[in-house]
TORMARFI-759952 format. One line per 8 residues: number of its first residue (from 1); their letters; for each residue y, x, z of N, C-alpha, C. Coordinates in Angstrom, 1 decimal, always signed. Each point is the difference from the previous one (the first is absolute). Last residue first. Layout:
TORMARFI-759952
NUM) a) Y/X/Z/Y/X/Z/Y/X/Z; ...
***
This chain:
TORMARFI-759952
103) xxxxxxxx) +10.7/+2.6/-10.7/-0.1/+1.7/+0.0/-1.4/+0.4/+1.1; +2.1/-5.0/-2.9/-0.7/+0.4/+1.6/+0.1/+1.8/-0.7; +2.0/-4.4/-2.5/+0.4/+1.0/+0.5/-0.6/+1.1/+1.2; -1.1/-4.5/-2.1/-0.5/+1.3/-1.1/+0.8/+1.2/+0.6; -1.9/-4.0/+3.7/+1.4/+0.8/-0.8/-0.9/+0.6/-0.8; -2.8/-3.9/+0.2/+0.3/+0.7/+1.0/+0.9/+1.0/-0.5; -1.4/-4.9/-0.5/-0.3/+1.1/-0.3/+0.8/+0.8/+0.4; -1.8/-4.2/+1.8/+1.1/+0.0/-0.4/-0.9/+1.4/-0.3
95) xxxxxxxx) -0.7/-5.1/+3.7/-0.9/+1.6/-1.5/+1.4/+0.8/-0.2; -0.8/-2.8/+4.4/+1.8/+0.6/-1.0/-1.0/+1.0/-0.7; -2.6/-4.0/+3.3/+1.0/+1.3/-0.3/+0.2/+0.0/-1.1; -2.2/-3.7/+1.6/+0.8/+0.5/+1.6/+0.2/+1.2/-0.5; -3.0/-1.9/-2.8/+1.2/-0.4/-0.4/+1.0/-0.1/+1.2; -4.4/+1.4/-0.5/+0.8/+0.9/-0.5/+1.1/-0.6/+0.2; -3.8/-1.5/+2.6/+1.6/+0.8/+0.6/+0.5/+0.3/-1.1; -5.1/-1.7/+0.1/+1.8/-0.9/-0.1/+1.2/+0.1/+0.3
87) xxxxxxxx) -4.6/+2.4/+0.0/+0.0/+0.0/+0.9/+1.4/-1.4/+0.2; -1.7/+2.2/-3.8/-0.8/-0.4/+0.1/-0.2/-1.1/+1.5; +3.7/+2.6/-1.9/-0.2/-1.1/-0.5/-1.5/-1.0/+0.7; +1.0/+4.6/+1.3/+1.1/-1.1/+0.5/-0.2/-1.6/-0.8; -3.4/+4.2/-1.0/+0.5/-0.9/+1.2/+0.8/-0.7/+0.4; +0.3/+1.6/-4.6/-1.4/-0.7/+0.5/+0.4/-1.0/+1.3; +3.3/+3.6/-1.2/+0.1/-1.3/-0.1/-1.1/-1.2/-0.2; -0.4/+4.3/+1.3/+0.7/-0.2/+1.4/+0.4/-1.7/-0.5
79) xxxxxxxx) -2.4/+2.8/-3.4/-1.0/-0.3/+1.7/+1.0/-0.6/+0.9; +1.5/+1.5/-4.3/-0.4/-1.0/-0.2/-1.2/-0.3/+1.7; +4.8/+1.9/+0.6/-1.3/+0.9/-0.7/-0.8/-1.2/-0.6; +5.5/-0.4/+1.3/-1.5/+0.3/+0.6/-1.0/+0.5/-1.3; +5.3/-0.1/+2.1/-0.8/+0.0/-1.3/-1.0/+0.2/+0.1; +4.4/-2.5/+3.2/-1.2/+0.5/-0.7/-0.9/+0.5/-1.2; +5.2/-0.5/+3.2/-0.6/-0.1/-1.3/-1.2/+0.3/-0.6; +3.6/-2.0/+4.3/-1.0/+0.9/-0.3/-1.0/+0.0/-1.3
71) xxxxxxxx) +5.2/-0.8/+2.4/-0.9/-0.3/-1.1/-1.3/+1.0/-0.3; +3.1/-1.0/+4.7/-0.1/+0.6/-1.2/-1.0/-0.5/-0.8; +1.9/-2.2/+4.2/+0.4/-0.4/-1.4/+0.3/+1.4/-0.7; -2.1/-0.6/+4.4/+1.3/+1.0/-0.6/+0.3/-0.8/-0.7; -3.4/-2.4/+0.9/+0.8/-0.2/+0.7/+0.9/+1.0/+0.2; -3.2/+0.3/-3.5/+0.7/-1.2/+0.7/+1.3/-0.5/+0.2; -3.2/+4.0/+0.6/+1.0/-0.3/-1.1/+1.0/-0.8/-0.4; -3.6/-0.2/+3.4/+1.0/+0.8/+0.4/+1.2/-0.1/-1.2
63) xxxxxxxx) -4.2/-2.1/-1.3/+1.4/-0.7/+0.8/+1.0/+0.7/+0.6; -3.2/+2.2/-2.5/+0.8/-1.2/-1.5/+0.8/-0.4/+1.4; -3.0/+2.5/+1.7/+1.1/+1.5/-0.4/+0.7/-1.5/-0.4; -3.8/-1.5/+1.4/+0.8/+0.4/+1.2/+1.5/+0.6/-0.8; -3.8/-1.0/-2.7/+0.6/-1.3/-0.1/+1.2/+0.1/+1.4; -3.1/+3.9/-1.2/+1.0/-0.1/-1.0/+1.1/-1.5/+0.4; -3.2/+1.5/+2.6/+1.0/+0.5/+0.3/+0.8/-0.2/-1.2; -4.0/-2.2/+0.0/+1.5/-0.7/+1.2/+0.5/+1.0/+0.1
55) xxxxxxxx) -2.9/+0.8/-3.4/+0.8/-0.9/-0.2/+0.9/-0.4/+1.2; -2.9/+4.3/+0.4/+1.0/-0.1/-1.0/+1.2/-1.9/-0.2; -4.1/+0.1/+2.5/+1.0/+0.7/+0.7/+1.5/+0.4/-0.9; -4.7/-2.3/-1.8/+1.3/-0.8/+0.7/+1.1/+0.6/+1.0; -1.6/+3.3/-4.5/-0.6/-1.3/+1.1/+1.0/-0.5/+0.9; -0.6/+3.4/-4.1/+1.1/-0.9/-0.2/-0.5/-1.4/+1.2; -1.2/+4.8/-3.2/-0.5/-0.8/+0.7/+1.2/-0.7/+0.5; +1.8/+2.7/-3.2/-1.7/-0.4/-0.3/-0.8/-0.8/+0.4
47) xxxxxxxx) +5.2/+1.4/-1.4/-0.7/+0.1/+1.1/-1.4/-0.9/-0.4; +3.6/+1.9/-2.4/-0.4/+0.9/+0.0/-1.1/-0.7/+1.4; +4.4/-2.2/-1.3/-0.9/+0.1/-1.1/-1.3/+0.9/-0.2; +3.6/-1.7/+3.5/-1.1/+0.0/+0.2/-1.2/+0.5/-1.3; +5.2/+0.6/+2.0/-0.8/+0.1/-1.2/-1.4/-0.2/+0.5; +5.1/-2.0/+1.2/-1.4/+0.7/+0.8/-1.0/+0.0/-1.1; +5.9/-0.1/+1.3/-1.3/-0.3/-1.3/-1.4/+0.2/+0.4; +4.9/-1.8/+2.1/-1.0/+0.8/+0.2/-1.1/+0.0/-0.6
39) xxxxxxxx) +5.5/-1.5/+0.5/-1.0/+0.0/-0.9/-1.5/+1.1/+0.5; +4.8/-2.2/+2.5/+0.0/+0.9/-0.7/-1.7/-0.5/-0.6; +3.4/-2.6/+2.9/+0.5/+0.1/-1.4/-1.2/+0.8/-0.6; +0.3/+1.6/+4.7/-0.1/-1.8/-0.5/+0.7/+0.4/-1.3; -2.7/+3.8/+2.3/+1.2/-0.4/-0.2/-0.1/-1.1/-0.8; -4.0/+1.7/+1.8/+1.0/+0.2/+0.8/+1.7/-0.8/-0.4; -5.4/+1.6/-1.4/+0.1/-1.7/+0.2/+0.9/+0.2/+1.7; -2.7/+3.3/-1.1/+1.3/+0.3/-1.2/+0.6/-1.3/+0.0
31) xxxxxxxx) -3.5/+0.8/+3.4/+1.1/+1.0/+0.1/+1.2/-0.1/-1.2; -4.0/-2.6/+0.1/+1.0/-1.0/+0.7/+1.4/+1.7/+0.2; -3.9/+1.2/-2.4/+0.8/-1.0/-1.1/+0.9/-0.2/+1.2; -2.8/+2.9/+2.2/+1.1/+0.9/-0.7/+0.4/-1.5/-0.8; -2.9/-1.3/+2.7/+1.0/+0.6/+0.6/+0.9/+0.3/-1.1; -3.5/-2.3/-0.6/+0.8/-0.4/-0.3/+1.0/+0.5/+0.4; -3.7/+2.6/-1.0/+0.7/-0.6/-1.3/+1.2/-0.8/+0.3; -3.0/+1.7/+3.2/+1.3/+1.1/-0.3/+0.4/-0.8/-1.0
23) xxxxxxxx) -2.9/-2.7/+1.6/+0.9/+0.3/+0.9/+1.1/+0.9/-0.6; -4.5/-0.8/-2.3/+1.3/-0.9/-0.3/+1.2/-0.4/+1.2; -4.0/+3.4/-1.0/+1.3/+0.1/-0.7/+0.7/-0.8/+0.3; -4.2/-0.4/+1.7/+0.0/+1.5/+0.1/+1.7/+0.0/-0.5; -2.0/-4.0/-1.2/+0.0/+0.0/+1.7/+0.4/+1.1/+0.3; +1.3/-0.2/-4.9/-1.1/-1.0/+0.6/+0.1/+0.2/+1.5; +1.8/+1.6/-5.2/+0.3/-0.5/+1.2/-0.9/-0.7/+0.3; -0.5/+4.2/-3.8/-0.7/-1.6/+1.0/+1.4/-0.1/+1.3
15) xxxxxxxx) +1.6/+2.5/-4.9/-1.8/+0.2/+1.0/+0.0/-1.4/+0.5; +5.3/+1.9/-0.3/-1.1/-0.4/-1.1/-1.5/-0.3/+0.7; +5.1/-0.8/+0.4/-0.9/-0.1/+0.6/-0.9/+0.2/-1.1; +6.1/+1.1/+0.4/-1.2/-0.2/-0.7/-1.4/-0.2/+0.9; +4.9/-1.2/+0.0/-1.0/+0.2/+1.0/-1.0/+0.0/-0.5; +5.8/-0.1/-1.5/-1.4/-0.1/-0.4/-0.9/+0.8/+1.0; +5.4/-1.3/+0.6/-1.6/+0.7/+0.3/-1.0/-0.9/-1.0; +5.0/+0.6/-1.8/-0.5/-1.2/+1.1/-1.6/+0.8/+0.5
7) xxxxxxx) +2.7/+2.8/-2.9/+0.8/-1.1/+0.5/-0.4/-0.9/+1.4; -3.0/+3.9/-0.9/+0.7/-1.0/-1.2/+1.2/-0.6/+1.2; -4.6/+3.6/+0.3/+1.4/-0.1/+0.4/+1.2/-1.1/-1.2; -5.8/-0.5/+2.5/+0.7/+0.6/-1.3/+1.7/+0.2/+0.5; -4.5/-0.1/+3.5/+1.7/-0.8/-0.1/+0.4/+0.4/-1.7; -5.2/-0.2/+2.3/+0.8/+0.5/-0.6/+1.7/-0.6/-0.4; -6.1/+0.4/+1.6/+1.2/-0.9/+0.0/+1.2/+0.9/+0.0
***
């Protein structure tokens, strides 16, 4: 896991979130999920496994977000969007593609 330098953080995740990962995962996302107005991209496109620990932290990070009122912008992997659909949450987040500007 990984901060890209952009404008707005990009959070890259790649591999498995799961019971082992998905505490640090939400730590460091709720860490960038600070300034109201602002934009936080989370790249999931790289991630593999994708269990119910992954999902409530991911569905923990969407309200914190919330309730900053930053914009949290997801890009998932075809595994992260399986599960969430599979599970009825996709539509509790912000698809979107991700800056062409990342270094």
């Amino acid at each position: 896991m990984n901060e890209m330098e952009t404008p707005d953080p990009v959070f890259v995740v790649d591999g498995e979130l799961d019971v082992a990962t998905a505490k640090a995962f939400f730590s460091e996302l709720v860490g960038l999920i600070r300034d109201p107005g602002s934009t936080v991209y989370l790249d999931l496109t790289g991630v593999t496994f994708f269990d119910s620990h992954a999902v409530s932290a991911l569905i923990r990070a969407r309200k914190i977000a919330e309730v900053r009122a930053v914009n949290l912008v997801v890009a998932p992997s075809p595994m992260v969007t399986r599960i969430l659909r599979r599970a009825g949450l996709s539509d509790q987040f912000h698809w979107g593609e991700l800056p062409t500007d990342r270094t």
